[in-house]
N, C-alpha and C positions, 0 to 999 in steps of 0.2 A: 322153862326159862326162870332164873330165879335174879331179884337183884334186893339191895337192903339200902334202902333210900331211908329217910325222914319217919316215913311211921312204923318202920321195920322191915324184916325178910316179905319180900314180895314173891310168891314163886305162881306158875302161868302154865297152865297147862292143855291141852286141843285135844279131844277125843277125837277118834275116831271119825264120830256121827257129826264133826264141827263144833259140838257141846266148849265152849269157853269157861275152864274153869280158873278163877283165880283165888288164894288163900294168902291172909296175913295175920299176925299173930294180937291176940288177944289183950289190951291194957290191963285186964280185970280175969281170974284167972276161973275157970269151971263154968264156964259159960261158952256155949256156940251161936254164933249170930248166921243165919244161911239166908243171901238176899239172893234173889234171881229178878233181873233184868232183862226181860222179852223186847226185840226189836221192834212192835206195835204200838201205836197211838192213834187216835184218831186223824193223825195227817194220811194214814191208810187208809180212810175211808173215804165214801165217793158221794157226790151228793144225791139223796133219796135215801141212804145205807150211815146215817149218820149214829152215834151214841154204842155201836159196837163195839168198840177198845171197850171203852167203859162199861158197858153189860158185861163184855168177859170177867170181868174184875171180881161182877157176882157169880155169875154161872159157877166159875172155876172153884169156891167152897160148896157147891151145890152137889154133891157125889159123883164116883165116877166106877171104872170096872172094879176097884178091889174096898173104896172107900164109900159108905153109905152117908146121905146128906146129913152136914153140920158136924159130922165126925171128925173129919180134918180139925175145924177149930176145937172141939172138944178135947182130944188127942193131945193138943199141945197144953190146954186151957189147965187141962188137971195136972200137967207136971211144974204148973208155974209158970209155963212159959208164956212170950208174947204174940201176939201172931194179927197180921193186917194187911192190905192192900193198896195199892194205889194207880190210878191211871193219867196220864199226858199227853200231849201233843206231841210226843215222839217215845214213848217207850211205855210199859204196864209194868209193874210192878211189885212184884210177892213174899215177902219176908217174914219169917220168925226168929225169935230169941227162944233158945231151952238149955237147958242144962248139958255140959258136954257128952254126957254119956245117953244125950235124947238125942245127938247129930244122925242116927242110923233110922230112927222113926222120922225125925225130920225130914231125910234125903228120899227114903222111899215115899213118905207121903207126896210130893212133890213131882218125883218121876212117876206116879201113879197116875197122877194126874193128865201129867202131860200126854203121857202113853195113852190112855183109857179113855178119858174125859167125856168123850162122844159116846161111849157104851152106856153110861151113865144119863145121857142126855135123853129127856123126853120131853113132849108138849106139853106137860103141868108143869114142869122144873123152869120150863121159859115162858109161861105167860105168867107165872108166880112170880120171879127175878124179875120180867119186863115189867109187871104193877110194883115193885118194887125201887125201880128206878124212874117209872113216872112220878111215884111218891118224892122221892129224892128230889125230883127236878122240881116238881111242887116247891117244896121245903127250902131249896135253896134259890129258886130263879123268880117263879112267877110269882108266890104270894108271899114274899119279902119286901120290905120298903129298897128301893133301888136293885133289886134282885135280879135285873135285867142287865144291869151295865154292861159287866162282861161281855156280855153277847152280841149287845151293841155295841159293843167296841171294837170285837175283833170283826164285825162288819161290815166298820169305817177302817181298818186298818188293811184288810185283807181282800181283794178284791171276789166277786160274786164265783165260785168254782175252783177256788183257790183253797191248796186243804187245810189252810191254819182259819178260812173264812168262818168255821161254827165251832162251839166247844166242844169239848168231853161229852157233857152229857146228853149231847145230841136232843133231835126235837121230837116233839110228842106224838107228831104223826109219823117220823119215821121209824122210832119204837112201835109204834100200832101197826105198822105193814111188816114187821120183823116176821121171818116165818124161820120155820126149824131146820127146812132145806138148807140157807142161807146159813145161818148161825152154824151147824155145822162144816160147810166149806170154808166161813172165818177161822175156825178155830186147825181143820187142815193147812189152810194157805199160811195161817202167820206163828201156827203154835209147833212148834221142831228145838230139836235140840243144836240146830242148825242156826238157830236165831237169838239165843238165849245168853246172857252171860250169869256165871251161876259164881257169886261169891262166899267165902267161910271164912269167917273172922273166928279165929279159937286157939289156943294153944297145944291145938295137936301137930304130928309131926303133917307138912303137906304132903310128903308120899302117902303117908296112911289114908288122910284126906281123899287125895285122887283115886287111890285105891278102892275106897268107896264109891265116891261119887261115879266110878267106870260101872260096879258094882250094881247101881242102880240106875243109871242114866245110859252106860254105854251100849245096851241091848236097841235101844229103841230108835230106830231107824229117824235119818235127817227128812227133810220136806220133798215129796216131786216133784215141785213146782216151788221154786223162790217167787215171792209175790213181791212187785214195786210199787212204790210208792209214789204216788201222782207227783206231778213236777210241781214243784215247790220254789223256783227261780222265783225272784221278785227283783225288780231293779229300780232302783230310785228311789224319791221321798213320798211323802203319801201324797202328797198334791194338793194337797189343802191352802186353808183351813175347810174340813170339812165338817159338819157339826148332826147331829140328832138331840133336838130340843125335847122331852115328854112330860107331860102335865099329868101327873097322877095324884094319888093318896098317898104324900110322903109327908115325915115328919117338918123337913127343913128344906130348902134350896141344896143341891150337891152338884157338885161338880168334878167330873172326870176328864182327863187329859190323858193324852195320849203322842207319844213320838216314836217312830220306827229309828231301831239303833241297830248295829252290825250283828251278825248270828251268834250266839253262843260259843266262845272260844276265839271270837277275834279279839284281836288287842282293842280294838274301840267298843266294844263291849266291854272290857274291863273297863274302860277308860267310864263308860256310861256308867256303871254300876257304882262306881265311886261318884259320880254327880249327882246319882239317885242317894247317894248316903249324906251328901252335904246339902242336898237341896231338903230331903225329907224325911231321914234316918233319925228318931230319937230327940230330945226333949231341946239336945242342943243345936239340930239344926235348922236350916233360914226359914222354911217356911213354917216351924213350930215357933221359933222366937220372936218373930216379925209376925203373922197374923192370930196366931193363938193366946201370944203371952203381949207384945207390946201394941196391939192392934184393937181385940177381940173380937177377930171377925170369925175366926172358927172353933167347931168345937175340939176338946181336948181329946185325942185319940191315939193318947199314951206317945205322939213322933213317930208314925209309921206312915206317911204321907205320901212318901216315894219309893217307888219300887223297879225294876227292871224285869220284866217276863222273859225267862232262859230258853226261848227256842231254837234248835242248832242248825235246822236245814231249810232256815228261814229269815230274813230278818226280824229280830226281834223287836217287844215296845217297852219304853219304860213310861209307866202312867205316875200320873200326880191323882189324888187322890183328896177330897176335903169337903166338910157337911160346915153349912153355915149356920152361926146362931143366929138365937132369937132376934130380928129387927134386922139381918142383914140381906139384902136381897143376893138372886144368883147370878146377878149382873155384879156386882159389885166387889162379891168374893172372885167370880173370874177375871175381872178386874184384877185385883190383887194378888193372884197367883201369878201369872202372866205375868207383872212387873217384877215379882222376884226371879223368877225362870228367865227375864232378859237382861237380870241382872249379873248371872252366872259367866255373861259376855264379857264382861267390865272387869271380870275380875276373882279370883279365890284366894284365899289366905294361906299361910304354908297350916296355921296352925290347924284351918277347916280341912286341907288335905288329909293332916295325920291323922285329926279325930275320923275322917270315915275311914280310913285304912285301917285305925285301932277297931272300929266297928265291925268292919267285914270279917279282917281275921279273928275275933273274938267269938263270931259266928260259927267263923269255920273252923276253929281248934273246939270248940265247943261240941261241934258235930261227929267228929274226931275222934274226941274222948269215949263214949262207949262204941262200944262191937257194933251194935246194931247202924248206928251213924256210918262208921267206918266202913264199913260194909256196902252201903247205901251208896256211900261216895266212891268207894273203887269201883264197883259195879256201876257207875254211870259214867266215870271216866274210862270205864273199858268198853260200855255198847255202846257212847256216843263219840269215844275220841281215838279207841282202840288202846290205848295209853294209862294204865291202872297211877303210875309213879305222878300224872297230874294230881291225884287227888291232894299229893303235899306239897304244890309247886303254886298253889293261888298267892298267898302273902307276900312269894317275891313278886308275883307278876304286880300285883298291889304296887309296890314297894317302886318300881319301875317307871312309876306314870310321875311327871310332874305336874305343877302348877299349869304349865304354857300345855300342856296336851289336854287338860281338862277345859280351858279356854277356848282351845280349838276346835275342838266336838263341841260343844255348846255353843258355839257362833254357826257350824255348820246343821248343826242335829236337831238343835230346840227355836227352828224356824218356822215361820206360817208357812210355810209351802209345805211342813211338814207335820201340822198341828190336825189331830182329834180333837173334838171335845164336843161328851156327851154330857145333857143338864138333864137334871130333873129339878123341876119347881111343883110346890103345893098343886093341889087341885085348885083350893079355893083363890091363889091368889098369882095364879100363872103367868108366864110372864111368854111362852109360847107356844104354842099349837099343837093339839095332843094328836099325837102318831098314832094311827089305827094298828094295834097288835096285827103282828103277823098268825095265818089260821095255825099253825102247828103250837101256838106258848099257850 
């Protein structure tokens, strides 16, 4: 299937073995960008079996039947190219940038993997990778000031067995019960070319392209078994306000907010994601000009205050986000978040509209612009929406929303019934009752 939308020839092509390949043409020219998007995230896992998306993430540079470990990043690393990973709550993630004439190294690196990966696999390679991602969880969770939130968030958000209820990187005891049994029948159940959307951003012909990618992908047999994905229904508001007050070793009072808004890809999700830009986006919106500049109740954290978390097969949340200064307690900044968030009800400007519509798209032409971005975005509008020509359709859907629908959502959305909010206040001058850590953080 080919069609030539907005960011050029799109052409779409279905192996055999289910393999999803799609290819569009390069901005920048002697470069190949190859993103592959796996149908896995941690909303596939179960509880006790948590942080597996996310260990795959490492494993998968860890060697496999044709490639010895750290070869892969090696292989790219000396031609220039780039090469990284990532894992979600609904998909993993693996892409390199190389040089056009590296796309035949890069594609069989890649199917090697996929094919092999378990030949490669032993007991050192995973207790090695699993200290490696306790270390991470260290680094990023537990021994950061506010290093928790997240987790406490999607906590209050997500109810106890529910698969958005833990993150990525899963907990420390269920990384400690991982065995190699298990880790191997993950990587059977969710890793096929049955599951995978494999995209190429380059200025080769796409015949050619697919002719490879059959090349080295088409041999290798789809899954016995399609693995599902725990049910993920949620219906309603969160039911609050529901709160987690902790008293630790932090710098400042903070405060996290939290509201459940429609899944990724509904129109009131877009509609949120633009609230998220007027309420918290950049230096010009209400909660940077009102508490940071004309207020000083928070500190300066460049206008990134608000944001919207993109999960698709779930309702999603958009948090508010804010550290208070010196003298200000964490009553008082929540206080004042709150007032501007019910002030969203009363009313938005045409002017505050455009400026987050200019923000978002700015974003997303941005992303756009090189292969590797581009790539990233077809490939997520193909394994999450089946639809690669979405990736150039955001700006009008932006463009679509008015003043009165942003009004509307935020009378129905940014309500107590549907309010998180998780605080951290100092140790020494608390303001409420310190939560006993759970045994796995």
């Amino acid at each position: 299937m080919v069609t030539n939308g907005a960011i050029g020839l799109i052409s779409q092509y279905t192996l055999d073995n289910g393999l999803r390949l799609v290819t569009a043409p390069a901005a920048t020219g002697q470069v190949a960008a190859v993103n592959l998007w796996y149908g896995v995230g941690s909303r596939h896992e179960v509880p006790g079996r948590t942080g597996f998306a996310h260990l795959f993430e490492h494993l998968m540079f860890q060697g496999s039947g044709g490639v010895a470990k750290g070869e892969h990043f090696d292989a790219i690393e000396r031609l220039g190219g780039e090469i990284n990973a990532s894992t979600s709550t609904d998909r993993t993630n693996y892409f390199e940038t190389v040089p056009e004439h590296a796309l035949d190294l890069a594609l069989w690196l890649e199917a090697d993997r996929l094919a092999t990966l378990r030949e490669g696999m032993t007991q050192e390679v995973l207790d090695n990778q699993r200290d490696v991602v306790k270390n991470e969880r260290r680094q990023r969770y537990d021994n950061v000031p506010y290093g928790t939130a997240f987790e406490r968030i999607l906590r209050l958000g997500y109810p106890e067995g529910h698969p958005y209820h833990h993150p990525t990187i899963g907990s420390m005891q269920d990384l400690d019960d991982a065995d190699l049994d298990y880790v191997l029948s993950f990587h059977k159940k969710h890793y096929g070319p049955d599951n995978l959307v494999l995209t190429v951003v380059s200025n080769l012909d796409p015949d050619d392209v697919h002719e490879r990618v059959k090349r080295y992908f088409g041999a290798i047999p789809a899954r016995e078994t399609v693995a599902e994905a725990p049910n993920a229904a949620l219906e309603g508001l969160i039911g609050g306000p529901v709160r987690d007050t902790v008293v630790e070793q932090v710098p400042a009072p903070a405060v996290f907010m939290g509201y459940r808004v429609p899944a990724y890809g509904e129109r009131e999700f877009d509609v949120m994601h633009l609230v998220s830009a007027i309420l918290g986006y950049g230096q010009g919106s209400r909660l940077y000009q009102r508490l940071v500049v004309e207020r000083g109740m928070a500190n300066d954290d460049g206008g990134s205050a608000a944001d919207v978390l993109p999960f698709r097969y779930t309702p999603s949340l958009m948090l508010v986000t804010m550290i208070a200064r010196e003298g200000v307690s964490g009553d008082e900044l929540e206080t004042a978040i709150r007032e501007e968030i019910a002030g969203l009800a009363d009313g938005v400007t045409e002017d505050e509209l455009d400026r987050a519509r200019a923000i978002l798209e700015r974003d997303h032409l941005q992303t756009l612009s090189n292969p590797s971005g581009l790539a990233d975005t077809i490939g997520s509008c193909t394994q999450l929406f089946d639809d690669p020509e979405l990736a150039s359709t955001w700006p009008q859907r932006w463009a679509a929303i008015s003043t009165d629908d942003i009004v509307a959502c935020a009378k129905r959305l940014l309500a107590e019934e549907n309010l998180l909010v998780v605080r951290f206040d100092p140790q020494e001058t608390g303001e409420g009752t310190v939560e006993p850590e759970p045994a796995d953080a």
